[in-house]
Each structure stands twice: as structure tokens, then as C-alpha cells.
C-alpha positions as CSV (number, residue, x, y, z in Angstrom):
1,X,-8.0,44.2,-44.7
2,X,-8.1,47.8,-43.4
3,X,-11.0,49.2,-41.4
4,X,-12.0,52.2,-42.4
5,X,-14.4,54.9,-41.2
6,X,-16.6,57.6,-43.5
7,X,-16.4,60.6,-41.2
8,X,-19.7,61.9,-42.1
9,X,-20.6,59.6,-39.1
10,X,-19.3,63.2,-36.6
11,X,-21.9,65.2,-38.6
12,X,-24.2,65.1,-35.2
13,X,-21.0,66.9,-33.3
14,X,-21.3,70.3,-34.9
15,X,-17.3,70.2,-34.1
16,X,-15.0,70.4,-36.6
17,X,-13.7,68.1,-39.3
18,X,-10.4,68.4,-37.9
19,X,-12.5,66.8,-34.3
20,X,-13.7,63.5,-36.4
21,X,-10.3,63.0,-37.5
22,X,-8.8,63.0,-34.4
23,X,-11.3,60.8,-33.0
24,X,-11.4,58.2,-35.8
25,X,-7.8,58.2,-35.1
26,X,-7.7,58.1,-31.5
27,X,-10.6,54.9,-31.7
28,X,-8.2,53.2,-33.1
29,X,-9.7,53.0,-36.9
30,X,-6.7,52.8,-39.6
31,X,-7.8,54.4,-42.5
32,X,-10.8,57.4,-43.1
33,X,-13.0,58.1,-46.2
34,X,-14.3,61.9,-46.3
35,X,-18.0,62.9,-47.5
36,X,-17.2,66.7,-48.9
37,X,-17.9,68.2,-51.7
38,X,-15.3,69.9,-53.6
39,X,-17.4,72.6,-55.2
40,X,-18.7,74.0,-51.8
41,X,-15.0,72.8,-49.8
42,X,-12.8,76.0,-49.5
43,X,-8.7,75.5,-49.9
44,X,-8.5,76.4,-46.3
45,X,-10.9,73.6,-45.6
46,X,-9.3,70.6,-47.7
47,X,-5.9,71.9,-46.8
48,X,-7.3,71.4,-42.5
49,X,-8.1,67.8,-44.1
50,X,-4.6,67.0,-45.5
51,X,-2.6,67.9,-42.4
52,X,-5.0,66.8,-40.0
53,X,-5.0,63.4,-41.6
54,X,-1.0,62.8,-42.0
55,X,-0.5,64.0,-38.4
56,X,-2.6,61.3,-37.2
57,X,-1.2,58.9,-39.6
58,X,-5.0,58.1,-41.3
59,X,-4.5,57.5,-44.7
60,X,-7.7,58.7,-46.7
61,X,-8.8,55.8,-49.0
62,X,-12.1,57.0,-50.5
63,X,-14.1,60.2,-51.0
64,X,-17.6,59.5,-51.5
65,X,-19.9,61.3,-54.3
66,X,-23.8,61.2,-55.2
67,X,-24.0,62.5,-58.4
68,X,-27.6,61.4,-59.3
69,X,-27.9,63.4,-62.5
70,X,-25.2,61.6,-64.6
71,X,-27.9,59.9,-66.6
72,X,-30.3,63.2,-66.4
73,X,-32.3,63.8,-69.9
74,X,-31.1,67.1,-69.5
75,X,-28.0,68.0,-71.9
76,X,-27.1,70.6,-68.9
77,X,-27.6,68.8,-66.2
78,X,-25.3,66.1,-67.2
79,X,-22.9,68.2,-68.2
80,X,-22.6,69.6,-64.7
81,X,-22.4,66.6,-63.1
82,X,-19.7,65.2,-65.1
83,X,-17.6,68.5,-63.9
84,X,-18.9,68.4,-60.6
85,X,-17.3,64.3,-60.3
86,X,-14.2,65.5,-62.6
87,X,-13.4,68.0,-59.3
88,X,-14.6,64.9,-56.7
89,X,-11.7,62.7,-59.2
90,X,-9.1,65.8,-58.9
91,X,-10.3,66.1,-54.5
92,X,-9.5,62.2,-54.4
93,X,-6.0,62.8,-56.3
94,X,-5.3,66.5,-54.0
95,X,-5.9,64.1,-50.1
96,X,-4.2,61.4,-52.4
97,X,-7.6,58.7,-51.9
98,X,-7.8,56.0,-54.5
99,X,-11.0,55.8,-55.3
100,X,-14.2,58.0,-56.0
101,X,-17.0,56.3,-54.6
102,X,-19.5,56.4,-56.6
103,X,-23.7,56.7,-56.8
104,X,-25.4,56.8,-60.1
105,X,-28.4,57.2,-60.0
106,X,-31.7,56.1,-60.6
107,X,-34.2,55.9,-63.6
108,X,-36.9,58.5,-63.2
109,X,-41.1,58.3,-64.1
110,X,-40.6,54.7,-63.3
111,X,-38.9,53.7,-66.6
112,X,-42.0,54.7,-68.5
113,X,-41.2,58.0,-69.7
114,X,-37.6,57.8,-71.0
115,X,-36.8,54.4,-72.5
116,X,-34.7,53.1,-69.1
117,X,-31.9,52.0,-72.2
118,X,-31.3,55.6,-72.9
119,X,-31.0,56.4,-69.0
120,X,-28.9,53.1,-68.5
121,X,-26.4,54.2,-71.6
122,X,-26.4,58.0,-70.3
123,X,-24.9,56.9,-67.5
124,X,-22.5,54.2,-69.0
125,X,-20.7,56.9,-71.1
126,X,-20.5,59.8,-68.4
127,X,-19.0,56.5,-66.4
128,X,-16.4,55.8,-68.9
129,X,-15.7,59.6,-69.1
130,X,-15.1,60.1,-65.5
131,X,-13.1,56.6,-65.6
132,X,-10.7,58.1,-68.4
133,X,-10.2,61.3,-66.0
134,X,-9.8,59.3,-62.8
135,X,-7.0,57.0,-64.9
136,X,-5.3,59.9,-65.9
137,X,-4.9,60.8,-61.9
138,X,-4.4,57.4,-60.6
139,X,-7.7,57.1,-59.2
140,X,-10.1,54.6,-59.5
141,X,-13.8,54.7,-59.3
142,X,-16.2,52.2,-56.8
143,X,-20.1,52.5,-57.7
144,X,-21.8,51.7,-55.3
145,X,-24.8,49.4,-55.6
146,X,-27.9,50.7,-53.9
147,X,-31.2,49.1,-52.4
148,X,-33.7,51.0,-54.4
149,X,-35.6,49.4,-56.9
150,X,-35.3,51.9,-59.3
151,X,-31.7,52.7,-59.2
152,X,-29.5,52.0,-62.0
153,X,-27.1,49.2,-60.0
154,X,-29.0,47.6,-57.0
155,X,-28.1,43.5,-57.7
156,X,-25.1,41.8,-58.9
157,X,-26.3,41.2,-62.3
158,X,-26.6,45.2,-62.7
159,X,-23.4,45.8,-61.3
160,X,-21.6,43.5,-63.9
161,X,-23.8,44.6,-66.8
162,X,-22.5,48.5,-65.8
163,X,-18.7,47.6,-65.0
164,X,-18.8,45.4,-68.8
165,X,-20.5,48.2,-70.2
166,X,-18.0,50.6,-69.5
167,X,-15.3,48.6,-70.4
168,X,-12.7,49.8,-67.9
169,X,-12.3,47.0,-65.2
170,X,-9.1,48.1,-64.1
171,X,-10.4,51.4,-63.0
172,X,-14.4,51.4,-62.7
173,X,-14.9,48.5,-60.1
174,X,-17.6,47.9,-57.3
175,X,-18.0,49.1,-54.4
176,X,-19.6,46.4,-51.9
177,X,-21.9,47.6,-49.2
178,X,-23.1,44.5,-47.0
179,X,-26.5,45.8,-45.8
180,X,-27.0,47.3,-49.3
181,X,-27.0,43.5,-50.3
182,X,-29.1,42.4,-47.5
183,X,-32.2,45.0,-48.3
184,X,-31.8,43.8,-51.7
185,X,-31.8,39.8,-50.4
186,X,-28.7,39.5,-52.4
187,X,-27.7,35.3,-51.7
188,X,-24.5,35.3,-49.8
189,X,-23.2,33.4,-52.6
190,X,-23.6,36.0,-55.2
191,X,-20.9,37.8,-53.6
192,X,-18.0,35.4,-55.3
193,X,-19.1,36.8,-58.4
194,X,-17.1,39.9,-58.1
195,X,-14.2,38.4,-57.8
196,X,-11.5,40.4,-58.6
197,X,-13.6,43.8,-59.3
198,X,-14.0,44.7,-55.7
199,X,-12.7,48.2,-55.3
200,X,-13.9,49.4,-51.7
201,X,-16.6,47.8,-49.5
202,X,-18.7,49.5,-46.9
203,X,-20.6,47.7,-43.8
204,X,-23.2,48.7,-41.6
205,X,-25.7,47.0,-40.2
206,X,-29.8,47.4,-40.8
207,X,-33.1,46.3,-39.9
208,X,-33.5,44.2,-43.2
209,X,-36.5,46.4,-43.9
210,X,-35.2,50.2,-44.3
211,X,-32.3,51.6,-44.7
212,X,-30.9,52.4,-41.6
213,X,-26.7,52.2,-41.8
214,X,-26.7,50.9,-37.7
215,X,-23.4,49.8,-35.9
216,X,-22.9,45.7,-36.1
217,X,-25.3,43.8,-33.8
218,X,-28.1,46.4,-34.1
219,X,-29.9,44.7,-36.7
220,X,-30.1,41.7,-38.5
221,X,-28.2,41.7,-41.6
222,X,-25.5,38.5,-41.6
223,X,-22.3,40.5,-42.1
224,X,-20.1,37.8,-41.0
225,X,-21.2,36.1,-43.7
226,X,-21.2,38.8,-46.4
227,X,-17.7,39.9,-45.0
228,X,-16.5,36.4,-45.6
229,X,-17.4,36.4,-48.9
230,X,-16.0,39.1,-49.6
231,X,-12.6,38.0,-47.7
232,X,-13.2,34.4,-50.2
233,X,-13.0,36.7,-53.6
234,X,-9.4,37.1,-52.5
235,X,-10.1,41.3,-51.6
236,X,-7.6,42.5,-49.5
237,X,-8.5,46.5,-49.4
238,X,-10.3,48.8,-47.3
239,X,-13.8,48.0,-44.8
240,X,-15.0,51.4,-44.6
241,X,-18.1,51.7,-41.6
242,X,-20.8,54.0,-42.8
243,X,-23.4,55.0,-39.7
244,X,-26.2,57.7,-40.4
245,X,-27.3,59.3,-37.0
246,X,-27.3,57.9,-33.7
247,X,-30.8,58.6,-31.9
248,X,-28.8,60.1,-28.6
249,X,-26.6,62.9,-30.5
250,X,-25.1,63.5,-27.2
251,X,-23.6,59.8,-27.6
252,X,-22.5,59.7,-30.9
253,X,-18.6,59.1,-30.1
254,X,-20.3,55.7,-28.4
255,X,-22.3,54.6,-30.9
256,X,-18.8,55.2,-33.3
257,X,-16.9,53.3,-30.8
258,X,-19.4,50.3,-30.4
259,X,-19.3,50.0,-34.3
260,X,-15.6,49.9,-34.4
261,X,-15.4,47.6,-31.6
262,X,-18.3,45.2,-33.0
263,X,-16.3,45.2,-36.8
264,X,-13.0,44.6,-35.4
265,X,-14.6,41.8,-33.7
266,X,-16.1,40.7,-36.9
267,X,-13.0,41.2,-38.8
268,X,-10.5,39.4,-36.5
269,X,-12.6,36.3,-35.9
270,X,-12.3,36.0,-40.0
271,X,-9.0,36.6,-39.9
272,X,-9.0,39.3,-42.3
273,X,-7.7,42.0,-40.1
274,X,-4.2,43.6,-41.0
């Protein structure tokens, strides 16, 4: 596997994206996913993105998108998200990433307003929409499965019931996040049951409690065992570190490095580090 970083994680440096590049490059990471969004992202901006990223050799594997209004009630509202992710899918083709990762949604007024069915099959054929799009560009789509309790995919059994639904397997996969699983008490075990639709997979350590996205050893979610797992369904792809803030701004590039250093660690001890 590759180990990957989401470079939202330099957010706290007011530098530069070109900055967190270099950095994520220079910690010795071997592949980046970027968190922009292509209808606020000037050319200038994505074209900083391209060359910074093939001079330091960092091949962009993901772009990640929250498009919570896919299953809106709102004729307009879904609409613009489904152009907003058709110009995430066309970014992801333009820094040549190959997948869109994903979020859904959630069901609003606690499922008692809107029949959740109607909100669940909204979101099913916007899915298989964008999935058509993203095939035509050679770029798949990873939903991610969040730990809310009233978003659309938040346990295995939802993520299966969504990737059926849609229908395109070969192009609308899951995205595995490892501390996602844990603040959902996902069994370890469950993991083997996406064999062979694992599309991306994200790790970051948590409290078990909150959501919290901490470098490995922070908290006290059992990656090793998730990430073997994971290594069991035969994936092979990209481990992409997502970390929200670190509580000392001024020591951010540490708190990046100890992740790295803490998930190489992890990875190489499974022997499931290229």
C-alpha cells in the first residue's frame, strides 16, 4: 500500500498550498489527496497544484468532496450539487486523481418528515449519475462512510445496500476510514466484507467518543487491527492520513510528522508498505 496524506492537514500554516506539498513530500509521504473546491479554485491555483505536485514526484490519488445536498428535497438544490461533484469528477481527471471521495449526506428532521426511502433513493440516482460522469473520465468514486447516526452510510450494511443500489461496483466503491468504523463500533471482522470494493481508505486515530481525526497513538481506536483487515480483503491502494487541527498551530509540521512516522510504523510491521 501507499501512504498518503490529505493536505488540508497545512490549513493551520496560512502558507501556501504549494508549502504542504513540499512538506508532505519532503516527510517522506508517497502520495497526496487535495481538499479544494473546484468552483471557488482559480486556474492559476489548480495549475500551482499540478506542477508543484509532479516536481516533487507526489502523485495525487484522491480529491475529497462533501456534497451534502445530493439527496436535498429541493429540485434546485440537487441539481447544483450534482454540477458542483460533475466539476469535483472533471478536477480529479484535470490533477489526474482516481477517485472522488465522496460524502453523502445525511437524512434531515430525523427521518420523520421526508420518508428516509425517498432521501435514500435521491441520493442513489444522483450517485449513479455522477458514477456515469466519473466512468466517462476514468475516475472512480469512494463514499465515504461517516459516524453519524443520521447519515445515509455510517455501517457496513449501509455501505453495501448504497454501492448494490447503484449498480456500478466497478466505479462507485468505499472508501474506508478506520476511526470512522471505530465511533461506529464497527466489529473488526466486518471489514472482510468489502472485499474487493475498497476504493481508498483513510486512518486517523480518535478518542472512541468524538470525532477527533488524531495522529496514531493519540487515542484509542485499534488501527492495527482495522488496517489488517483491510490488508486481509486483498486492497493494495492508497492509506491516505486525514488530521483536523493540532492544538499547538505553531507545531503543526510535528504533529504531521509524528502521524507519518506512527503509520509507517503501523504499516511496515503489517507488511503492507510498498
Amino acid at each position: 500500500m501507499k501512504l498518503g496524506l490529505i493536505n488540508s492537514a497545512w490549513a493551520q500554516t496560512g502558507r501556501d498550498t504549494a508549502y504542504g506539498i513540499q512538506k508532505t513530500k519532503e516527510i517522506g509521504f508517497d502520495c497526496i489527496d487535495i481538499f479544494a473546491d473546484p468552483l471557488t479554485l482559480s486556474e492559476s491555483e489548480t495549475q500551482v497544484i499540478i506542477d508543484t505536485t509532479r516536481r516533487a514526484g507526489l502523485p495525487i490519488v484522491s480529491v475529497c468532496c462533501v456534497a451534502l445536498g445530493l439527496a436535498d428535497f429541493n429540485d434546485s438544490v440537487r441539481a447544483f450539487h450534482l454540477h458542483r461533484c460533475r466539476r469535483y469528477l472533471d478536477l480529479c481527471a484535470a490533477l489526474g486523481a482516481s477517485n472522488l471521495l465522496l460524502v453523502v449526506g445525511e437524512y434531515v428532521w430525523q427521518q420523520e418528515v421526508i420518508p428516509p426511502a425517498v432521501q435514500w433513493q435521491s441520493a442513489v440516482d444522483a450517485v449513479r449519475e455522477l458514477g456515469a460522469h466519473g466512468a466517462q473520465l476514468g475516475v472512480n468514486i469512494a463514499l465515504e462512510l461517516e459516524p453519524f447516526d443520521l447519515s445515509l452510510i455510517n455501517t457496513v450494511d449501509t455501505m453495501l445496500r448504497f454501492v448494490t443500489d447503484v449498480g456500478m461496483p466497478s466505479v462507485v466503491r468505499a472508501n474506508v476510514d478506520i476511526s470512522h468504523l471505530d465511533l461506529q463500533h464497527v466489529p473488526v471482522a466486518e471489514v472482510a466484507r468489502l472485499k474487493g470494493l475498497i476504493e481508498h481508505v483513510h486512518l486517523s486515530d480518535c478518542d472512541g467518543q468524538v470525532h477527533g481525526d488524531l495522529p496514531p497513538g493519540r487515542g484509542v481506536t485499534p488501527i492495527t487491527d482495522y488496517l489488517r483487515a483491510v490488508r486481509d480483503t486483498g486492497f493494495d491502494g492508497t492509506v491516505s492520513i486525514e488530521l483536523e487541527y493540532s492544538p499547538d498551530p505553531d507545531q503543526i509540521e510535528a504533529w504531521v510528522q509524528e502521524a507519518y512516522e506512527q503509520t509507517d510504523q503501523i504499516m511496515r510491521a503489517l507488511d503492507c508498505r510498498d
